[in-house]
N, CA, C and O atoms as a GROMACS GRO file, in nm:
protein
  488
    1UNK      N    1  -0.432  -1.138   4.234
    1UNK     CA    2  -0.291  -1.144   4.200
    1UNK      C    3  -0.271  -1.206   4.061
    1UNK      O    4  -0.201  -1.155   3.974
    2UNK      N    5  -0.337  -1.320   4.050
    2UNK     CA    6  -0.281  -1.400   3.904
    2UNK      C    7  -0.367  -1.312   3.815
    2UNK      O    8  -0.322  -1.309   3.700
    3UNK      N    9  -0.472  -1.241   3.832
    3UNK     CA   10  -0.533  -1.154   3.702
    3UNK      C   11  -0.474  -1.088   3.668
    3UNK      O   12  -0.457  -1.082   3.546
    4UNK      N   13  -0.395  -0.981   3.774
    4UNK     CA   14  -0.284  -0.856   3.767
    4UNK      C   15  -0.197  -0.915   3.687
    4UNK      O   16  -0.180  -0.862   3.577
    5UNK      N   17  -0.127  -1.025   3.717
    5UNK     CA   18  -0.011  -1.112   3.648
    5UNK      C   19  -0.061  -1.140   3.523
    5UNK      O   20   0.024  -1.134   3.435
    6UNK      N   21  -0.167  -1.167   3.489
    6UNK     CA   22  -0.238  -1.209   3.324
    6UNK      C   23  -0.226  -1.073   3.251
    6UNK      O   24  -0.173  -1.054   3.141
    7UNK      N   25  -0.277  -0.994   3.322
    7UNK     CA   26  -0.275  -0.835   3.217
    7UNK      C   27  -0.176  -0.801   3.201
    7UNK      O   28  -0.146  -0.752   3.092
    8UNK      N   29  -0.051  -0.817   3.340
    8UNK     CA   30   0.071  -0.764   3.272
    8UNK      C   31   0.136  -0.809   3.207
    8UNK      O   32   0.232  -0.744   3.167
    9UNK      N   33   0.111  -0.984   3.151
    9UNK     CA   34   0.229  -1.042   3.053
    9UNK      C   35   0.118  -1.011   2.925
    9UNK      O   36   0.163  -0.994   2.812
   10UNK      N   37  -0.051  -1.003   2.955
   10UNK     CA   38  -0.085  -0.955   2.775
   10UNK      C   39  -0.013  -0.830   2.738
   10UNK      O   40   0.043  -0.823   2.629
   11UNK      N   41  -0.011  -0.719   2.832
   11UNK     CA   42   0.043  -0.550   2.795
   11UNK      C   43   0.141  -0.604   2.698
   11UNK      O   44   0.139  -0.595   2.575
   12UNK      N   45   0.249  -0.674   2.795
   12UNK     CA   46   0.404  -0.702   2.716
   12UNK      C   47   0.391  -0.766   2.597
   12UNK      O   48   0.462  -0.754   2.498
   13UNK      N   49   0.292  -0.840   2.613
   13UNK     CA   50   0.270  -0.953   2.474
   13UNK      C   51   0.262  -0.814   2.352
   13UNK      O   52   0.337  -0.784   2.259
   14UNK      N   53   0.149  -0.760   2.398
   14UNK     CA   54   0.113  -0.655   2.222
   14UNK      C   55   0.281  -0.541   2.279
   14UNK      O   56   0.350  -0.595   2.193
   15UNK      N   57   0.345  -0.478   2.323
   15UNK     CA   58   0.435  -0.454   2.311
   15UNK      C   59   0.557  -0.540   2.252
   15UNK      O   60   0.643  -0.504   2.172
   16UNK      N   61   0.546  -0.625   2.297
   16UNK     CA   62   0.657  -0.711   2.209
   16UNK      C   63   0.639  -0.746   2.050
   16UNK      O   64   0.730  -0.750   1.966
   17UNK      N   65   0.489  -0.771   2.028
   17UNK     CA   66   0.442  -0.752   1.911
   17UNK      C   67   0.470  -0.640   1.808
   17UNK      O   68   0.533  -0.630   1.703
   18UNK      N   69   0.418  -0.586   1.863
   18UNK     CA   70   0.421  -0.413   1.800
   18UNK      C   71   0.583  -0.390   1.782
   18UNK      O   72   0.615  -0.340   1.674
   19UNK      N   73   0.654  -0.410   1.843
   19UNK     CA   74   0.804  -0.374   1.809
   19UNK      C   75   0.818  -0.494   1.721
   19UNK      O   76   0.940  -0.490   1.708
   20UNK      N   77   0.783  -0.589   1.656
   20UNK     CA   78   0.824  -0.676   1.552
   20UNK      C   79   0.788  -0.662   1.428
   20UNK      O   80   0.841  -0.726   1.336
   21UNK      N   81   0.666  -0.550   1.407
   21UNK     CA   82   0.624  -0.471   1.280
   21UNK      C   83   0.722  -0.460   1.195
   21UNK      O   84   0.778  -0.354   1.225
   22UNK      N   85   0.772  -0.505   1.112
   22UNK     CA   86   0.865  -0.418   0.998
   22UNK      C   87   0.757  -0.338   0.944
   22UNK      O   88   0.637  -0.352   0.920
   23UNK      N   89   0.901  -0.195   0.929
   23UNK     CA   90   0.839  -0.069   0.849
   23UNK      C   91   0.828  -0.090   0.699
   23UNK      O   92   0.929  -0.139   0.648
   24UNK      N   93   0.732  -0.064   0.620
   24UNK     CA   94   0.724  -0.061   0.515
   24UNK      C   95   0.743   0.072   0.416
   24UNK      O   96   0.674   0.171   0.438
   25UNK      N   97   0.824   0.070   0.323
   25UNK     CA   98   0.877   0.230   0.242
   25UNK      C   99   0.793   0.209   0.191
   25UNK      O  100   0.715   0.114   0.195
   26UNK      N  101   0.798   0.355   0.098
   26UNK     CA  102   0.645   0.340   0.001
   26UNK      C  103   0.811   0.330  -0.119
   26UNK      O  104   0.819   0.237  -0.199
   27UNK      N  105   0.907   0.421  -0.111
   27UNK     CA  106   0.980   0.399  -0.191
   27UNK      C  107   1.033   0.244  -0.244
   27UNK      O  108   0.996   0.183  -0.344
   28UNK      N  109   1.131   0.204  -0.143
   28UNK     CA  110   1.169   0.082  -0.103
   28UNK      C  111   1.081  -0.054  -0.162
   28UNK      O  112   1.114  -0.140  -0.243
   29UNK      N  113   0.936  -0.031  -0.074
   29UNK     CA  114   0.877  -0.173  -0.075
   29UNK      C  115   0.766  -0.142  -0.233
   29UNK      O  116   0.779  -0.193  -0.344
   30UNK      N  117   0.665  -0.046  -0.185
   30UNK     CA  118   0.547   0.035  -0.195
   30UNK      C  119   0.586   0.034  -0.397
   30UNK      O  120   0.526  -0.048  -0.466
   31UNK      N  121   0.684   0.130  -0.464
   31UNK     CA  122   0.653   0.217  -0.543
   31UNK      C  123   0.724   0.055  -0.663
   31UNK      O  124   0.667   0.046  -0.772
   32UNK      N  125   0.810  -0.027  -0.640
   32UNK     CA  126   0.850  -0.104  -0.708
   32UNK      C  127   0.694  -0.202  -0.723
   32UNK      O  128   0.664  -0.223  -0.841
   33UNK      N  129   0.666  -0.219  -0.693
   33UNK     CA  130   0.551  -0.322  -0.659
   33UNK      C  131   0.465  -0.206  -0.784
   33UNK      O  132   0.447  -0.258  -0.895
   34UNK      N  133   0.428  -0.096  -0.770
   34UNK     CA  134   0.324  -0.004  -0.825
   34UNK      C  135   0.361  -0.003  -0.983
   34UNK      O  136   0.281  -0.020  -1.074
   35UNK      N  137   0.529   0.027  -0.999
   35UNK     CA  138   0.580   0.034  -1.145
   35UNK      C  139   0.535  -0.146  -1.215
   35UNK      O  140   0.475  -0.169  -1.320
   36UNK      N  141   0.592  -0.252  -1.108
   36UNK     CA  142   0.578  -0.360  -1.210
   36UNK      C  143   0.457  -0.417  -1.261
   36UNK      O  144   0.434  -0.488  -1.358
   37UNK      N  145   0.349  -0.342  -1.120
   37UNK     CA  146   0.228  -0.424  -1.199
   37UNK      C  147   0.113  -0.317  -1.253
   37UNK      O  148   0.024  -0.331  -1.337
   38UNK      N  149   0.155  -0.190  -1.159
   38UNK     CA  150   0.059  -0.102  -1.222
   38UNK      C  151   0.024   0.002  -1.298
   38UNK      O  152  -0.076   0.063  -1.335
   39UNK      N  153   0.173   0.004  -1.311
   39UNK     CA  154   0.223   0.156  -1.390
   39UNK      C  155   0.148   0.193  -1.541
   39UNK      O  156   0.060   0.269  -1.582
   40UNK      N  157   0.227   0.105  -1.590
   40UNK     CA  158   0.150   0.034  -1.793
   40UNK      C  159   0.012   0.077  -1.775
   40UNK      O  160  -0.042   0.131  -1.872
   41UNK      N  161  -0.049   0.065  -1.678
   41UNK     CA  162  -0.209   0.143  -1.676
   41UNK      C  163  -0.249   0.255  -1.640
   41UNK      O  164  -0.334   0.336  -1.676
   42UNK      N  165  -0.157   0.245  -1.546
   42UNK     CA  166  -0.175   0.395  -1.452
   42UNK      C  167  -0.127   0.501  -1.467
   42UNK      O  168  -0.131   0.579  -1.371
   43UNK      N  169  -0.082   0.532  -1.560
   43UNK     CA  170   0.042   0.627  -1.614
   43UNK      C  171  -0.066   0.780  -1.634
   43UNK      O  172  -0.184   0.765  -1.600
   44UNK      N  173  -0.041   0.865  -1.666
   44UNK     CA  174  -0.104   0.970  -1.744
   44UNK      C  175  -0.118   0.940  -1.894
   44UNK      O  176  -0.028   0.917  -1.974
   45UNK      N  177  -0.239   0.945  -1.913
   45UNK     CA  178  -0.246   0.905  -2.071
   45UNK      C  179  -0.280   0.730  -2.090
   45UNK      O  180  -0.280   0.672  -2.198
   46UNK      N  181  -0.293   0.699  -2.027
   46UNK     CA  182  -0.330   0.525  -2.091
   46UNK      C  183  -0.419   0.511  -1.975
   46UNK      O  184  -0.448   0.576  -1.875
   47UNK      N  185  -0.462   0.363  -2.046
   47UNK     CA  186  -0.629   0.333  -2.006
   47UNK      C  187  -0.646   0.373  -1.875
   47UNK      O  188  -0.720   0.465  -1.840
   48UNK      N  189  -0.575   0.302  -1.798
   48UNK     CA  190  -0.647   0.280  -1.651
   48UNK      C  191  -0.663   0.424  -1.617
   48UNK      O  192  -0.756   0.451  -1.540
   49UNK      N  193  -0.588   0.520  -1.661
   49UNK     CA  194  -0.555   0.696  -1.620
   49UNK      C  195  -0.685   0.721  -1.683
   49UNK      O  196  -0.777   0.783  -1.630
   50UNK      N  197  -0.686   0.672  -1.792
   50UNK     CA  198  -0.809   0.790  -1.860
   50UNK      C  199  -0.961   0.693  -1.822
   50UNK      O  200  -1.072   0.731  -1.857
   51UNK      N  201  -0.942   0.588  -1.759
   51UNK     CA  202  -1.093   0.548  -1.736
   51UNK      C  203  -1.117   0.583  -1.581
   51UNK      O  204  -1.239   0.591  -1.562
   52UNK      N  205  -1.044   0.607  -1.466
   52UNK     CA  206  -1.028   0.609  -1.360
   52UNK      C  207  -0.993   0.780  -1.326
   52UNK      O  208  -1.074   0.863  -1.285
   53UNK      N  209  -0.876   0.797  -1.352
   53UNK     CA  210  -0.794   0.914  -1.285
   53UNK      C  211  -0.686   0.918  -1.207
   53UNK      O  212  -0.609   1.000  -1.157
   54UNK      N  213  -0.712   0.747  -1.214
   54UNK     CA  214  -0.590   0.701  -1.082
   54UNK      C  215  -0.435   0.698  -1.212
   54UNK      O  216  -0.424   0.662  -1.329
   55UNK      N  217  -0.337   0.759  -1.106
   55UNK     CA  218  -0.237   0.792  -1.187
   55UNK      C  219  -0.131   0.696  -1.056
   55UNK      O  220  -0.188   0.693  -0.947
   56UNK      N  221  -0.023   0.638  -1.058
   56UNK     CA  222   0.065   0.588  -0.986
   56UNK      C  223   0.186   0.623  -1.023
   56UNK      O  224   0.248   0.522  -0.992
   57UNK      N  225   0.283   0.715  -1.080
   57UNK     CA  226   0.349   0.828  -1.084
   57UNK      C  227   0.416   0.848  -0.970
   57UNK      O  228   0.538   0.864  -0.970
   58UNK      N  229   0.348   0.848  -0.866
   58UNK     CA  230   0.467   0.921  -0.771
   58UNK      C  231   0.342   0.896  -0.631
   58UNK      O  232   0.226   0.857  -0.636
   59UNK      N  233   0.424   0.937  -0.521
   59UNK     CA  234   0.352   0.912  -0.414
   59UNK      C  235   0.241   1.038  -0.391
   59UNK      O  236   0.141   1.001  -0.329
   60UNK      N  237   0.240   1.139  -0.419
   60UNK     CA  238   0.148   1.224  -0.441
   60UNK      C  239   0.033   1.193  -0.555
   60UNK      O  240  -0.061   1.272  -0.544
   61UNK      N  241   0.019   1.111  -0.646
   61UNK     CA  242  -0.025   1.090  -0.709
   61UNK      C  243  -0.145   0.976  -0.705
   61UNK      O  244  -0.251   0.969  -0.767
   62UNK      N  245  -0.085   0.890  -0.605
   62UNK     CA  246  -0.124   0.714  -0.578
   62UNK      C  247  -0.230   0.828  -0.488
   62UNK      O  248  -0.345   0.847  -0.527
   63UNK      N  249  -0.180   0.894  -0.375
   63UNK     CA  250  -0.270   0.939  -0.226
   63UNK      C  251  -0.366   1.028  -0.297
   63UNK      O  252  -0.471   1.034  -0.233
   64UNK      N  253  -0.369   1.098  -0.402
   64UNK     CA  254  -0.476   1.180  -0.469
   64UNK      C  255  -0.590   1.100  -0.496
   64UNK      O  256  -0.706   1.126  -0.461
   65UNK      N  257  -0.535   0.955  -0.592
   65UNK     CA  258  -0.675   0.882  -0.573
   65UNK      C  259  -0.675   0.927  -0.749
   65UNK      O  260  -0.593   0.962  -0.834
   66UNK      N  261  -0.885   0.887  -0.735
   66UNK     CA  262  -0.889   0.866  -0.865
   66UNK      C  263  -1.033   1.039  -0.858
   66UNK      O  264  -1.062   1.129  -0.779
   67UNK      N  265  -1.060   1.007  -0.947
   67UNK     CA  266  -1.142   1.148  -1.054
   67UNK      C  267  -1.260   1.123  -0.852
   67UNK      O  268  -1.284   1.214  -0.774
   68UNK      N  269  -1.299   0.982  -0.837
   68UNK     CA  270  -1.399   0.980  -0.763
   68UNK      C  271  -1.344   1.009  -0.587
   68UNK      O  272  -1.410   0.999  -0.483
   69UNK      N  273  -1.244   1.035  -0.603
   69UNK     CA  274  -1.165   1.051  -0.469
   69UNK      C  275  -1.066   0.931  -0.400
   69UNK      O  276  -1.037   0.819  -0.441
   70UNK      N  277  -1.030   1.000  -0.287
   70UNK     CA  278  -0.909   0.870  -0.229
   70UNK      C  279  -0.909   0.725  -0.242
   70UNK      O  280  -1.020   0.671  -0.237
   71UNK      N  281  -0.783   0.636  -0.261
   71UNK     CA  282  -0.787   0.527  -0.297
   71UNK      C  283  -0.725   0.459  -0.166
   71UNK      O  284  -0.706   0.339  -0.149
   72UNK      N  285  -0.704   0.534  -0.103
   72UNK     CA  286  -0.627   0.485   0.029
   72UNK      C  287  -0.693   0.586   0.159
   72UNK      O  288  -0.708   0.708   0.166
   73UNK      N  289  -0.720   0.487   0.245
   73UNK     CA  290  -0.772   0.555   0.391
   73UNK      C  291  -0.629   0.486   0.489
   73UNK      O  292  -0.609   0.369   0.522
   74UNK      N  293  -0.534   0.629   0.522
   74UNK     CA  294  -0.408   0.609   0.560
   74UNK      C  295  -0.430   0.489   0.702
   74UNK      O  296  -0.533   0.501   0.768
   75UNK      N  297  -0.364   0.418   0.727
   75UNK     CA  298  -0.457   0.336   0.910
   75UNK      C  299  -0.560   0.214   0.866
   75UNK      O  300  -0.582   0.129   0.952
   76UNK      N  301  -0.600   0.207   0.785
   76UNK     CA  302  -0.737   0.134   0.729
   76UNK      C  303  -0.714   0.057   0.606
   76UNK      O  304  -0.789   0.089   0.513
   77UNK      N  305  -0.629  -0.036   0.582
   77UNK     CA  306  -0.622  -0.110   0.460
   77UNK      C  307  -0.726  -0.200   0.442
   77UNK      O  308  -0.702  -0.275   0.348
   78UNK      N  309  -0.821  -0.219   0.489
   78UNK     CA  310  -0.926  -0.313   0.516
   78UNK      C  311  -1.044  -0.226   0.405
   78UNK      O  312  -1.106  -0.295   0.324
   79UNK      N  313  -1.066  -0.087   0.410
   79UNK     CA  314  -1.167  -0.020   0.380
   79UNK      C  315  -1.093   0.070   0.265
   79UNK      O  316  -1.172   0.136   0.198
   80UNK      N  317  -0.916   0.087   0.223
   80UNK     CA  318  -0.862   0.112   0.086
   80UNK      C  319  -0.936   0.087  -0.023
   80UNK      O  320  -0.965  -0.032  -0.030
   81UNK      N  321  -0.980   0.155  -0.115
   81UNK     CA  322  -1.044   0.071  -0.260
   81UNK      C  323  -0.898   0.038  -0.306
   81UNK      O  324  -0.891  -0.076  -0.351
   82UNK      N  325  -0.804   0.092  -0.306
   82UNK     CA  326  -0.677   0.003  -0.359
   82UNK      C  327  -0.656  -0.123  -0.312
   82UNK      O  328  -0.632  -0.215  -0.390
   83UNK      N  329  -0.665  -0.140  -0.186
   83UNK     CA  330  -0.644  -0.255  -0.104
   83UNK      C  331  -0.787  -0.384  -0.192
   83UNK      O  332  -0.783  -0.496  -0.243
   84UNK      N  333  -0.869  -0.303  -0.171
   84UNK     CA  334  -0.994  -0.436  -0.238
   84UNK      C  335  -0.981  -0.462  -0.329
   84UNK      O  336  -0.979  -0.576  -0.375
   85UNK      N  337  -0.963  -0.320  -0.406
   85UNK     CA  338  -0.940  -0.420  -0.578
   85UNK      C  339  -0.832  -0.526  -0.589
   85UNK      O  340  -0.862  -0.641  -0.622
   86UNK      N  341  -0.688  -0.484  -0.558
   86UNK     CA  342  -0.578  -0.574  -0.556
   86UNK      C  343  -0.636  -0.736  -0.458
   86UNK      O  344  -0.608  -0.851  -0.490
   87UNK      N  345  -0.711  -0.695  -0.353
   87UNK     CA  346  -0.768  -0.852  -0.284
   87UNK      C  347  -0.874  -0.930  -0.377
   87UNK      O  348  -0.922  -1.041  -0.353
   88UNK      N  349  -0.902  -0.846  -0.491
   88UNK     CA  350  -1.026  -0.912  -0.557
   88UNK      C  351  -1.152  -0.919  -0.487
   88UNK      O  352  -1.246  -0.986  -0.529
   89UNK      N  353  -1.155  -0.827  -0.346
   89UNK     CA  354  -1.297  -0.792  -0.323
   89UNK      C  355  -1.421  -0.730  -0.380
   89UNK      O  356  -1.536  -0.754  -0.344
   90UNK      N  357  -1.359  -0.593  -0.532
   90UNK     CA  358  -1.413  -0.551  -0.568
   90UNK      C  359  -1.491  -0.652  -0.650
   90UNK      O  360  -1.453  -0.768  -0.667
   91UNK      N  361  -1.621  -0.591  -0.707
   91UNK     CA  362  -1.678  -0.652  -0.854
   91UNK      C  363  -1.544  -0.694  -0.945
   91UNK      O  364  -1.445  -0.620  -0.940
   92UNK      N  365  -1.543  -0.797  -1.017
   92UNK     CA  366  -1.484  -0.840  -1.094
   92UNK      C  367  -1.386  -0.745  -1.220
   92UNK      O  368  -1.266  -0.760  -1.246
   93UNK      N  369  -1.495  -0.635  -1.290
   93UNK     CA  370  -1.454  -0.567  -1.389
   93UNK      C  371  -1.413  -0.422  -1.279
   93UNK      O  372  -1.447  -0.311  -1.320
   94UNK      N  373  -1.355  -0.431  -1.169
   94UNK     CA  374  -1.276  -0.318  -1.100
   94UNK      C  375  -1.168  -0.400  -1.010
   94UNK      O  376  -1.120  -0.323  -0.926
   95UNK      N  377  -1.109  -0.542  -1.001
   95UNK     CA  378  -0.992  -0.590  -0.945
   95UNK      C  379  -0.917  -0.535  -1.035
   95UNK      O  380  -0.957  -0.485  -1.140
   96UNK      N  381  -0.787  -0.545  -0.993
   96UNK     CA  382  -0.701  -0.501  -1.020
   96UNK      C  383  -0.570  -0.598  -1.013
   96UNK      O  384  -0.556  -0.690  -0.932
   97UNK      N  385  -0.462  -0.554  -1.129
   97UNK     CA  386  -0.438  -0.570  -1.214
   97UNK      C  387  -0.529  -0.621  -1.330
   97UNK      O  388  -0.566  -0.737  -1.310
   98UNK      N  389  -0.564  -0.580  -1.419
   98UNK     CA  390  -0.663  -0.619  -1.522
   98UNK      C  391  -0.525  -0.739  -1.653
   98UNK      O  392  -0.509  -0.860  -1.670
   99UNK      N  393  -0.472  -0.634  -1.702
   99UNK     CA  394  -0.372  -0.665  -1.773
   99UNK      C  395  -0.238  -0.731  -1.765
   99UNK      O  396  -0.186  -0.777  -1.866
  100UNK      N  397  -0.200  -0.735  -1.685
  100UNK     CA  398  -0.065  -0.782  -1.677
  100UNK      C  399  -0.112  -0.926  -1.488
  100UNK      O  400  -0.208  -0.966  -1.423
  101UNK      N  401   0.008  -0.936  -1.493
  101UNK     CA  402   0.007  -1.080  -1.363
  101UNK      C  403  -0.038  -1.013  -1.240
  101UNK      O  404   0.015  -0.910  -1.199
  102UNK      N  405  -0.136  -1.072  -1.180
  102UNK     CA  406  -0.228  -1.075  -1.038
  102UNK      C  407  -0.074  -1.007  -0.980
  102UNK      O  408   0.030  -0.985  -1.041
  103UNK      N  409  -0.112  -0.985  -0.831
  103UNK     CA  410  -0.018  -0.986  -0.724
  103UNK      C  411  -0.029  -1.059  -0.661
  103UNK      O  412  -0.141  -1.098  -0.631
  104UNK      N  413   0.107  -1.124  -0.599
  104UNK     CA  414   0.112  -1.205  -0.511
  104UNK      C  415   0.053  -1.173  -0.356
  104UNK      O  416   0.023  -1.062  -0.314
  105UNK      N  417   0.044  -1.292  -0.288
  105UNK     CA  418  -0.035  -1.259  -0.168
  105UNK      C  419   0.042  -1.200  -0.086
  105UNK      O  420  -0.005  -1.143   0.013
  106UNK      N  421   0.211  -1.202  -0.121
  106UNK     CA  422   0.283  -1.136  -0.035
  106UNK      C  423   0.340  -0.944  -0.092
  106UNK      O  424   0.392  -0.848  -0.035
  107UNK      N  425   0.302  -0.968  -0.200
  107UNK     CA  426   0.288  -0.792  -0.236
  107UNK      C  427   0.187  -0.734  -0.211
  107UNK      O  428   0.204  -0.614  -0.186
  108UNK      N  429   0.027  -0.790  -0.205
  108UNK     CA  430  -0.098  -0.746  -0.153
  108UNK      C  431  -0.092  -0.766  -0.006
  108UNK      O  432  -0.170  -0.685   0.044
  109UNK      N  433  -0.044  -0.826   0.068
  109UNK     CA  434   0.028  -0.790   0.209
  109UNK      C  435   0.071  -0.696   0.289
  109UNK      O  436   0.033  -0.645   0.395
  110UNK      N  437   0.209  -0.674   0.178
  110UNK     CA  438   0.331  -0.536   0.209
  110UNK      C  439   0.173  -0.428   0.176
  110UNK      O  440   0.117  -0.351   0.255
  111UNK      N  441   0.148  -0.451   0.076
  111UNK     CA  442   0.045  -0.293   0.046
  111UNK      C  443  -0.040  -0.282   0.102
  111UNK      O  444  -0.105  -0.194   0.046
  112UNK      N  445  -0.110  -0.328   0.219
  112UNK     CA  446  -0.227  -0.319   0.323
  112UNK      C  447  -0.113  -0.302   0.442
  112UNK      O  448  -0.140  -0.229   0.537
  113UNK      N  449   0.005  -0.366   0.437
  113UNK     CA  450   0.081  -0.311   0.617
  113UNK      C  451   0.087  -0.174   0.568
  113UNK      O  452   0.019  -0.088   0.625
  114UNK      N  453   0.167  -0.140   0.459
  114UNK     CA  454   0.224  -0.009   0.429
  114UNK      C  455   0.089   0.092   0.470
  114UNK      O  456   0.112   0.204   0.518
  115UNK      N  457  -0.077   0.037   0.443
  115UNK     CA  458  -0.127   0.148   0.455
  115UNK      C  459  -0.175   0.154   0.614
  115UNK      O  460  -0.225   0.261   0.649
  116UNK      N  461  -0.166   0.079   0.684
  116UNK     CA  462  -0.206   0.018   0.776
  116UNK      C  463  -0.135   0.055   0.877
  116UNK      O  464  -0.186   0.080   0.986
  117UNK      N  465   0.042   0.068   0.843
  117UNK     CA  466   0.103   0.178   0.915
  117UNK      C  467   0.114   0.352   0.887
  117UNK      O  468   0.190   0.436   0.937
  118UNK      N  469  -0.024   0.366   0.758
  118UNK     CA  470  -0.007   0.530   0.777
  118UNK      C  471  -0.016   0.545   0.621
  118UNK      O  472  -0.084   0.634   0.570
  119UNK      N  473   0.027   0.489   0.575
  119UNK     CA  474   0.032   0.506   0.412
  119UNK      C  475   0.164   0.616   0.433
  119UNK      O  476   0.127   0.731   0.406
  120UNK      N  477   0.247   0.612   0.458
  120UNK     CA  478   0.376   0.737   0.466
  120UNK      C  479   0.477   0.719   0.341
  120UNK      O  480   0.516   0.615   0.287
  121UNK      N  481   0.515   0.890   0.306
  121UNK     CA  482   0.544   0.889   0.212
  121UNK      C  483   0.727   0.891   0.240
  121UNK      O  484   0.809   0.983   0.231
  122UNK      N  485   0.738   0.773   0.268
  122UNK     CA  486   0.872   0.689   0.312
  122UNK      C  487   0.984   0.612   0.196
  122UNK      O  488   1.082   0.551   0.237
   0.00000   0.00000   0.00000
């Protein structure tokens, strides 16, 4: 009886959880965050574009990735190369932002939920 009773208040527990997710836009949260810190690089035509491929332009653009393929595994912000570079997991001379101010721990946050719920082009 009290085991039955343990599983059914964990079920509710991750249900109650799970409904406290805020959704993350890519518009909204996602694309402001991309213009202020990553754009100046990422553009078509300037460095980070022409050493990479990675273009941040538009949401079709970010999910294309770079010359070497996807930068985002939609579900998986843990295993994103976007996600590592911005955590400073990568090697040093591939974190990200190079040029302009780090991200905060709460914009490298929003950008691992956002992919984490899907990477959606929201």
């Amino acid at each position: 009886m009290r085991s039955t009773l343990s599983n059914c208040l964990g079920i509710m527990l991750v249900f109650l959880l799970a409904g406290c997710e805020r959704e993350i836009s890519f518009s909204q949260n996602i694309m402001p965050i991309l213009e202020a810190k990553c754009l100046s690089c990422h553009a078509e035509g300037e460095k980070g574009f022409k050493a990479s491929g990675l273009s941040v332009e538009s949401y079709e653009q970010v999910m294309k990735g770079t010359r070497d393929g996807p930068v985002i595994e939609p579900g998986y912000s843990y295993f994103s190369t976007l996600q590592i570079v911005v955590e400073h997991r990568a090697d040093p001379s591939s974190s990200m932002p190079q040029n302009t101010a780090k991200l905060s721990s709460a914009e490298i946050q929003i950008i691992g939920e956002w992919i984490d719920q899907g990477a959606r082009n929201n």
